[in-house]
N, C-alpha and C positions, 0 to 999 in steps of 0.2 A: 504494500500500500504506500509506499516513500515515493512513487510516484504519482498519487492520488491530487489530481486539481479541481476544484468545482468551477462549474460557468459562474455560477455567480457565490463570489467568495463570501457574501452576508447573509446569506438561503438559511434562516435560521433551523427549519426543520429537517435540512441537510447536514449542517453541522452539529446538531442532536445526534441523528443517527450514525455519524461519520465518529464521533465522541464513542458514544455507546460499544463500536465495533471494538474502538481500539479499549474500551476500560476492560473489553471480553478477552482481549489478546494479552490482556497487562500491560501495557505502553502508556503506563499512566501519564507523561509528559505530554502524547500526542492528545491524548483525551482532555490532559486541562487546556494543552491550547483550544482547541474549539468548542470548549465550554464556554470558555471565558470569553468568544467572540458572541456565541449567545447571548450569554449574561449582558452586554457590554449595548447588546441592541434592548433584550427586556430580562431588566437585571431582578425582576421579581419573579421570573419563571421557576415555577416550582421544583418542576421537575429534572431542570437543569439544576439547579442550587440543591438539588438531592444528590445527584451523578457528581458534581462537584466534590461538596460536601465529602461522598465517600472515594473519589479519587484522592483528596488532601488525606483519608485517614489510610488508604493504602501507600502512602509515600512519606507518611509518618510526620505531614505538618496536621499536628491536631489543632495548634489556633486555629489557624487559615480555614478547618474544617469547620468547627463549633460557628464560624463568620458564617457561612454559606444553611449551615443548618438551619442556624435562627433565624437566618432570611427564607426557608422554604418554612418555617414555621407563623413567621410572618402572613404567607399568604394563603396558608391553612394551619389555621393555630389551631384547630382540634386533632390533629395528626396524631395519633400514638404513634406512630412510628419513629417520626421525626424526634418525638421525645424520646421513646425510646433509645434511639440513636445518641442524642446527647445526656442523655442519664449514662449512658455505659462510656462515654469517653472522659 
């Protein structure tokens, strides 16, 4: 995938799933980067600040992660998961 370009490099729901492939491969680096261009367009997206979130706690920044949580908790604050997630880190 090191040769992977998109037509349009801001296709949020491209770079979601382009994110996603790599957090499945381990390439956690490749994954925050096009998180973080998601985030960067809609920095409240849940579901990217979940994938985030747990790519920083697979690379062992736990601040960086708990940021990203509390912002998907943010925009579902009823979330067990999300709590869950930061009760255990």
């Amino acid at each position: 995938m090191e040769c992977l370009k998109l037509i349009d490099p801001n296709n949020t729901a491209v770079n979601y799933k382009v994110a996603y492939m790599y957090y499945l491969r381990g390439d956690w680096l490749n994954a925050e980067k096009n998180l973080v261009k998601v985030l960067q367009l809609y920095p409240f997206d849940y579901d990217s600040s979940l994938l985030l979130g747990t790519v920083y706690v697979k690379m062992g920044k736990i601040k960086e992660a708990k940021v990203y949580y509390e912002r998907a908790l943010q925009y579902d604050p009823s979330s067990a998961e999300i709590r869950g997630l930061l009760k255990g880190l």
